[in-house]
NUBA-795102 format. One record per residue: residue number from 1; residue in three letters; y, x, z of N, C-alpha, C in turn. Coordinates in nm, 2 decimals. Layout:
BEGIN
@num=NUM residuo=ALA n_y=Y n_x=X n_z=Z ca_y=Y ca_x=X ca_z=Z c_y=Y c_x=X c_z=Z
...
//
This chain:
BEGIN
@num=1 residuo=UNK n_y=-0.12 n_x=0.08 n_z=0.00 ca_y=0.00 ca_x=0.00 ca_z=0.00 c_y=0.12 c_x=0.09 c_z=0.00
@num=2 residuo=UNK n_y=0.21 n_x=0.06 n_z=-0.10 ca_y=0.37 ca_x=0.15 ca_z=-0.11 c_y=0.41 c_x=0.10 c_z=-0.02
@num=3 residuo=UNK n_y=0.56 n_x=0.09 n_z=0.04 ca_y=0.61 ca_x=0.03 ca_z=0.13 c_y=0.78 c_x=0.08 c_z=0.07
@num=4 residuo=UNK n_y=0.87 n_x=0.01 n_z=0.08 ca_y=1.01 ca_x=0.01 ca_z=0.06 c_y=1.07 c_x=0.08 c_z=0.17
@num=5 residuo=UNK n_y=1.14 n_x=0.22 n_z=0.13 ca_y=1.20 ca_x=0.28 ca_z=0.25 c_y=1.30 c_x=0.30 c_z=0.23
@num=6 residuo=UNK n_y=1.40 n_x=0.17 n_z=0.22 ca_y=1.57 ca_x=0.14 ca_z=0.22 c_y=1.61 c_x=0.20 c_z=0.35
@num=7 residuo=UNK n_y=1.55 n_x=0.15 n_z=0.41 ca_y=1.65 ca_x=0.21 ca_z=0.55 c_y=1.64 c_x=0.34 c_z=0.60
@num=8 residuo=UNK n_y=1.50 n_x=0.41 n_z=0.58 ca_y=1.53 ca_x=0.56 ca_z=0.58 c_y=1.61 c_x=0.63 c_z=0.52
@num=9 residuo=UNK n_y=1.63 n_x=0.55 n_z=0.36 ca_y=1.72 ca_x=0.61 ca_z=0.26 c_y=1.92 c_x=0.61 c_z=0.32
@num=10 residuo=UNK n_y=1.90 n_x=0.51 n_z=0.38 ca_y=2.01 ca_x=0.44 ca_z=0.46 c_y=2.04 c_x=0.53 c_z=0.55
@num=11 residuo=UNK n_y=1.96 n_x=0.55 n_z=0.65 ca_y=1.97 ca_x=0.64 ca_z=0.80 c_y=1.99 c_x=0.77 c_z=0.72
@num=12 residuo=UNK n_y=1.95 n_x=0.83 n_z=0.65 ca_y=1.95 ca_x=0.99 ca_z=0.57 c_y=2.08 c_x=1.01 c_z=0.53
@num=13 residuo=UNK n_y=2.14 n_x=0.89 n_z=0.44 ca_y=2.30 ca_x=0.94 ca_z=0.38 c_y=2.43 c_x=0.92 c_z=0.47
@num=14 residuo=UNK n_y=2.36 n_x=0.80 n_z=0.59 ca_y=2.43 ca_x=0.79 ca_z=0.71 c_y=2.48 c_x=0.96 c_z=0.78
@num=15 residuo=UNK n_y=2.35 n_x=0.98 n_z=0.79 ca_y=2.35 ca_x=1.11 ca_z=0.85 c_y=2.38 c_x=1.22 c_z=0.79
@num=16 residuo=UNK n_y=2.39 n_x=1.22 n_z=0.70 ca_y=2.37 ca_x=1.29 ca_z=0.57 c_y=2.27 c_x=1.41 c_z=0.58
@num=17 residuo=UNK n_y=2.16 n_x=1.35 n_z=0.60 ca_y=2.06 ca_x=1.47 ca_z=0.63 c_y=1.98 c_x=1.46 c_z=0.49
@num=18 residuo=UNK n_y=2.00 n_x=1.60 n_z=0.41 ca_y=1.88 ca_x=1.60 ca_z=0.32 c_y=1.72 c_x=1.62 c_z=0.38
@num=19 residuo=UNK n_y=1.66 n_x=1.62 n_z=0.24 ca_y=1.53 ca_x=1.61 ca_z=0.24 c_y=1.49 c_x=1.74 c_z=0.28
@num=20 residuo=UNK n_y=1.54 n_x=1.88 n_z=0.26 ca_y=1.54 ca_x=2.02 ca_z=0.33 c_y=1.55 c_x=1.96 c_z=0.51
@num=21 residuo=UNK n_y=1.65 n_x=1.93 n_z=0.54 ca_y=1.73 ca_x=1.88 ca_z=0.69 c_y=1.57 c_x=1.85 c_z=0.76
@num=22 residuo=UNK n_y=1.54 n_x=1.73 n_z=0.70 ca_y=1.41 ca_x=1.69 ca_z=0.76 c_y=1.28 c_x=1.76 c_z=0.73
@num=23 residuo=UNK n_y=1.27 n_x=1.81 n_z=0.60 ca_y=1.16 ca_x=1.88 ca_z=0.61 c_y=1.15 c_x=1.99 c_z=0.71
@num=24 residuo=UNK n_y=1.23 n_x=2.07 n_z=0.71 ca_y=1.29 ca_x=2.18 ca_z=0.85 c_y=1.21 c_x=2.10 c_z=1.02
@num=25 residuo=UNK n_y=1.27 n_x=2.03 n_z=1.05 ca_y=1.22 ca_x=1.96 ca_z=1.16 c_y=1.08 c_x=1.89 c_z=1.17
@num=26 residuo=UNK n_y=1.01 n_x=1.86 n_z=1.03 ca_y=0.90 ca_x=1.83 ca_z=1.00 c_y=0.78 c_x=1.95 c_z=1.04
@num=27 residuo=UNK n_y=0.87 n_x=2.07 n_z=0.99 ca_y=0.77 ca_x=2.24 ca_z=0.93 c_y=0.68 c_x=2.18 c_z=0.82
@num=28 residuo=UNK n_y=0.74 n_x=2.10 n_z=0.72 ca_y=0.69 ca_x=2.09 ca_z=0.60 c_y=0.80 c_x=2.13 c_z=0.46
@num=29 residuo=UNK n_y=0.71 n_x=2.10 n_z=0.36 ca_y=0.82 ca_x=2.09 ca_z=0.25 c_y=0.92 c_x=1.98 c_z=0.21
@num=30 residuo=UNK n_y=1.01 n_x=2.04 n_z=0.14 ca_y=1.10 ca_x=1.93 ca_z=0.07 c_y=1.07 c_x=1.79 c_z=0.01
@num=31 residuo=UNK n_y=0.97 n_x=1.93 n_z=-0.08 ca_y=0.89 ca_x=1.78 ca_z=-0.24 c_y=0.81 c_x=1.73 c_z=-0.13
@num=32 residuo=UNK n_y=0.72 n_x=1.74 n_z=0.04 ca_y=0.64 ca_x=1.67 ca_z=0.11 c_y=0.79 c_x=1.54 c_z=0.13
@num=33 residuo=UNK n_y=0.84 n_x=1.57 n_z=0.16 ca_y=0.92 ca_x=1.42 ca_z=0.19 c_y=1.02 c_x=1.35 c_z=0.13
@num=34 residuo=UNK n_y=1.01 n_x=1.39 n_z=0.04 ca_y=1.11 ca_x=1.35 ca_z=-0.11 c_y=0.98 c_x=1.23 c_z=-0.14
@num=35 residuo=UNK n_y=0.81 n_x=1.29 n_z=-0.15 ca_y=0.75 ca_x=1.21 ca_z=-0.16 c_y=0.74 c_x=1.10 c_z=-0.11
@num=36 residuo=UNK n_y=0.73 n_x=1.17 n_z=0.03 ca_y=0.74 ca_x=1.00 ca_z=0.15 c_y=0.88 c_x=0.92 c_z=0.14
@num=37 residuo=UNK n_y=0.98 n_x=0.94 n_z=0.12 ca_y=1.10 ca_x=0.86 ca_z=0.11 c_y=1.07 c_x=0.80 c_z=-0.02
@num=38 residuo=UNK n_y=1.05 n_x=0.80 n_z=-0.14 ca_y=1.05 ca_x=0.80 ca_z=-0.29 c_y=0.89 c_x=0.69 c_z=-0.28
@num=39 residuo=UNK n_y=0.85 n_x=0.69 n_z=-0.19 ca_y=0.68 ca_x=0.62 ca_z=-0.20 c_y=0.60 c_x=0.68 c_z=-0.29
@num=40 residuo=UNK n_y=0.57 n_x=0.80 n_z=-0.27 ca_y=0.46 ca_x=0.88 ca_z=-0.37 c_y=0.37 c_x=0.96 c_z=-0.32
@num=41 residuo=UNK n_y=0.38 n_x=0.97 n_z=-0.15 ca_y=0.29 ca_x=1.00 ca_z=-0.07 c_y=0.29 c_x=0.88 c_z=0.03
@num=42 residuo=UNK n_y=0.19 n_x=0.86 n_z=0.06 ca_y=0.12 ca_x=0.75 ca_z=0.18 c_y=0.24 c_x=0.78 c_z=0.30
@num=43 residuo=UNK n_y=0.32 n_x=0.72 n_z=0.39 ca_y=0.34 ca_x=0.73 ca_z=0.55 c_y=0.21 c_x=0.69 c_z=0.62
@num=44 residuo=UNK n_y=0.18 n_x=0.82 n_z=0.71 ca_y=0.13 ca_x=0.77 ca_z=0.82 c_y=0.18 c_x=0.75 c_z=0.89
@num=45 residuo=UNK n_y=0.13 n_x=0.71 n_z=1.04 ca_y=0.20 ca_x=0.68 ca_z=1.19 c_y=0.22 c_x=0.79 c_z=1.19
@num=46 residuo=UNK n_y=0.20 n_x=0.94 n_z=1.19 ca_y=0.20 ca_x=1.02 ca_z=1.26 c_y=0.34 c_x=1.10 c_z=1.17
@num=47 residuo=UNK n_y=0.33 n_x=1.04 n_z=1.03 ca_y=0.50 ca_x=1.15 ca_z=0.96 c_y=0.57 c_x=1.04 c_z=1.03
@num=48 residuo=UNK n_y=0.54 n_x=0.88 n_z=1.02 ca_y=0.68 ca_x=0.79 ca_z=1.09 c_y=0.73 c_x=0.81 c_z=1.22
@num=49 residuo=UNK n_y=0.64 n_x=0.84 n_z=1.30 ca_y=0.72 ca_x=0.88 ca_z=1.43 c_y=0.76 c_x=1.10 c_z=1.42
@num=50 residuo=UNK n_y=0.74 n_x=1.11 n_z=1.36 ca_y=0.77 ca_x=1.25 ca_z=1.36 c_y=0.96 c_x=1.24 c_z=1.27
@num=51 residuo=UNK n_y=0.93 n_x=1.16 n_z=1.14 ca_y=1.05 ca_x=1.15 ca_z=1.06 c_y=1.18 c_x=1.06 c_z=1.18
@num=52 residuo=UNK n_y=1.13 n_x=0.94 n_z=1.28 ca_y=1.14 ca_x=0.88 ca_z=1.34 c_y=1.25 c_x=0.98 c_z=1.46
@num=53 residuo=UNK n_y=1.22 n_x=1.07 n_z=1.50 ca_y=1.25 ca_x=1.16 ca_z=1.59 c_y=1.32 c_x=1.25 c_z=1.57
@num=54 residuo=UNK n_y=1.34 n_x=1.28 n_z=1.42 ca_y=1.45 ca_x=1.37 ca_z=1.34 c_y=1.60 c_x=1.29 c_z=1.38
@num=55 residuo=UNK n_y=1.60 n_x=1.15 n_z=1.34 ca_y=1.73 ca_x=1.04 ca_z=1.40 c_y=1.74 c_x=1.01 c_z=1.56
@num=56 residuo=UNK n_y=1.62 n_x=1.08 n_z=1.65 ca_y=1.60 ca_x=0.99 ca_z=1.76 c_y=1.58 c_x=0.85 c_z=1.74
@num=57 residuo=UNK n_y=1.54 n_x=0.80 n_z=1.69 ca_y=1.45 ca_x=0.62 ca_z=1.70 c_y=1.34 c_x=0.63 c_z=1.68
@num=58 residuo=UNK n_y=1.27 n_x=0.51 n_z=1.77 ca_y=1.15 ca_x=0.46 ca_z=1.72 c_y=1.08 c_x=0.47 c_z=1.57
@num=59 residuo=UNK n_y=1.02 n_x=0.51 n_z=1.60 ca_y=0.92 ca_x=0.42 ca_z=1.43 c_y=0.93 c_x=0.30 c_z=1.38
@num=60 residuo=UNK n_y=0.98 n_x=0.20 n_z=1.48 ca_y=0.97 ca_x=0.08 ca_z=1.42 c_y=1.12 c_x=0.04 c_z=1.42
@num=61 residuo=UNK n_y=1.23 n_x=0.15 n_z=1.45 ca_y=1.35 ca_x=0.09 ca_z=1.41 c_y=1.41 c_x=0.18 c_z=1.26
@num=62 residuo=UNK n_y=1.29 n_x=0.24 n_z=1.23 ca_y=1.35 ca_x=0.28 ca_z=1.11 c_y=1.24 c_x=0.21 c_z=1.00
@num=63 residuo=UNK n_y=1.11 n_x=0.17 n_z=1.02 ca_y=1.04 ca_x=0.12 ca_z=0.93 c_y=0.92 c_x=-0.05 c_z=0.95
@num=64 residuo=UNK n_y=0.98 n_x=-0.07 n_z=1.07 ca_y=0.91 ca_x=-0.23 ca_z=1.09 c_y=0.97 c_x=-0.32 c_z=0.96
@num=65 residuo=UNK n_y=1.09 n_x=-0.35 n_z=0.96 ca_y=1.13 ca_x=-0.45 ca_z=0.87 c_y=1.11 c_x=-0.39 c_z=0.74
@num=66 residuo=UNK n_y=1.08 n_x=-0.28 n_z=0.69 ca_y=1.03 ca_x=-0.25 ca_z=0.55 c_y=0.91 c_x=-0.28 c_z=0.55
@num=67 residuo=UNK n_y=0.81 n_x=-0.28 n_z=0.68 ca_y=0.70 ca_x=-0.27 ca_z=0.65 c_y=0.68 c_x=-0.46 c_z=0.69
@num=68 residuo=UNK n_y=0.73 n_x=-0.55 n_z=0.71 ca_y=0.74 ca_x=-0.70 ca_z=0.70 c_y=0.77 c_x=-0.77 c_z=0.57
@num=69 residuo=UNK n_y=0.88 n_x=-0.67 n_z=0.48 ca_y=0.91 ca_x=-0.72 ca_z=0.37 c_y=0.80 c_x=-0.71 c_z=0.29
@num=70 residuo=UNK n_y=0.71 n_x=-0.65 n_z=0.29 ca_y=0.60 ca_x=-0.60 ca_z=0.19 c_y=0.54 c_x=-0.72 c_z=0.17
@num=71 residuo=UNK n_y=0.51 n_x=-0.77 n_z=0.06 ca_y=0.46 ca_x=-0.92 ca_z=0.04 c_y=0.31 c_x=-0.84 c_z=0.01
@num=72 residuo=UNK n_y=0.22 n_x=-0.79 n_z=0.07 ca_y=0.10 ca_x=-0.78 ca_z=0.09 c_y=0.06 c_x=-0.83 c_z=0.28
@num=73 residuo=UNK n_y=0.17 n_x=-0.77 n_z=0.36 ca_y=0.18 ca_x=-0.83 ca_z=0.48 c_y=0.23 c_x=-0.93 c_z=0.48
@num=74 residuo=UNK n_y=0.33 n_x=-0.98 n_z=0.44 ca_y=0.36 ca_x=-1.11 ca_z=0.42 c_y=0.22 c_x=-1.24 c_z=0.42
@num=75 residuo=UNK n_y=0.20 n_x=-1.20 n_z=0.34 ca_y=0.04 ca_x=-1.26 ca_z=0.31 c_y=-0.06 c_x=-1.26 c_z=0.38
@num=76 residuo=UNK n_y=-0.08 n_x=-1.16 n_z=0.49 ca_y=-0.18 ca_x=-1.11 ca_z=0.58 c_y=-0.10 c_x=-1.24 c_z=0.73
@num=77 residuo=UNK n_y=0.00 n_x=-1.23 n_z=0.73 ca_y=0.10 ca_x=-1.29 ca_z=0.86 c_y=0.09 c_x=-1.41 c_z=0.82
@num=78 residuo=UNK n_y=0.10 n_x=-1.53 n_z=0.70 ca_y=0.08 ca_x=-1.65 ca_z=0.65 c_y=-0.09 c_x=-1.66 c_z=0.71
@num=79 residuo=UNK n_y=-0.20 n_x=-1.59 n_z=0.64 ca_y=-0.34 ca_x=-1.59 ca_z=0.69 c_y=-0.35 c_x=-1.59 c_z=0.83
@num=80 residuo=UNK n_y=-0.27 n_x=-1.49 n_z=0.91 ca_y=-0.32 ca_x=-1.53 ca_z=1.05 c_y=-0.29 c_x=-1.66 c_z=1.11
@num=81 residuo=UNK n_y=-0.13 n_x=-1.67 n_z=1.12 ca_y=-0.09 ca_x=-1.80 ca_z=1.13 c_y=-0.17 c_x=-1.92 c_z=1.14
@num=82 residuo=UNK n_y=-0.19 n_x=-1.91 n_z=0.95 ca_y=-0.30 ca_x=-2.05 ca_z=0.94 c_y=-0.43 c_x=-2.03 c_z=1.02
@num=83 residuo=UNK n_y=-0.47 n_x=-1.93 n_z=1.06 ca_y=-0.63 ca_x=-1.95 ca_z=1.11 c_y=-0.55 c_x=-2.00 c_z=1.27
@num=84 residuo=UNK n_y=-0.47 n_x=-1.92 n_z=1.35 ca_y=-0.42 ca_x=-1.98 ca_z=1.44 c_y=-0.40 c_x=-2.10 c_z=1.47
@num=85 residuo=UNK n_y=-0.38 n_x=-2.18 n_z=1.40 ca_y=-0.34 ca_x=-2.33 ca_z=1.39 c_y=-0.45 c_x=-2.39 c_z=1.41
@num=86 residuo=UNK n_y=-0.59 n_x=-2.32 n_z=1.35 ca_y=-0.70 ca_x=-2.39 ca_z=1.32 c_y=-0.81 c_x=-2.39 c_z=1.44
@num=87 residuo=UNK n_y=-0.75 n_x=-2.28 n_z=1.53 ca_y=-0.84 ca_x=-2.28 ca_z=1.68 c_y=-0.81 c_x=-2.39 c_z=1.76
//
């Protein structure tokens, strides 16, 4: 699953931290998080709270509501719902 990372992109030019800025605090490469911002490497839990910690915030205040817009979750949160209703 891709996931839309407007608000990282958001928090970054806020800050104006390049993709070097974080990779440095990462101890990875550039092109490693050009990927993860760009959606061409997978986020784990473990780059989100690490990228998470470069801004000081949570993981989920930089990528919960990206990861709700995803209409593959979206779809997963309608199915629970409904089965909910159904107990």
């Amino acid at each position: 699953m891709s996931i839309n990372l407007d608000t990282l992109k958001k928090f970054m030019k806020e800050k104006e931290y390049t993709y070097e800025h974080i990779a440095k605090s990462l101890r990875c490469s550039k092109t490693f998080v050009w990927q993860i911002v760009n959606g061409e490497r997978r986020l784990t839990y473990e780059n989100a709270l690490l990228i998470a910690r470069v801004f000081n915030l949570k993981p989920d205040d930089l990528f919960y509501l990206t990861y709700l817009n995803n209409a593959d979750v979206k779809k997963k949160i309608v199915n629970v719902d409904k089965y909910k209703k159904n107990l």
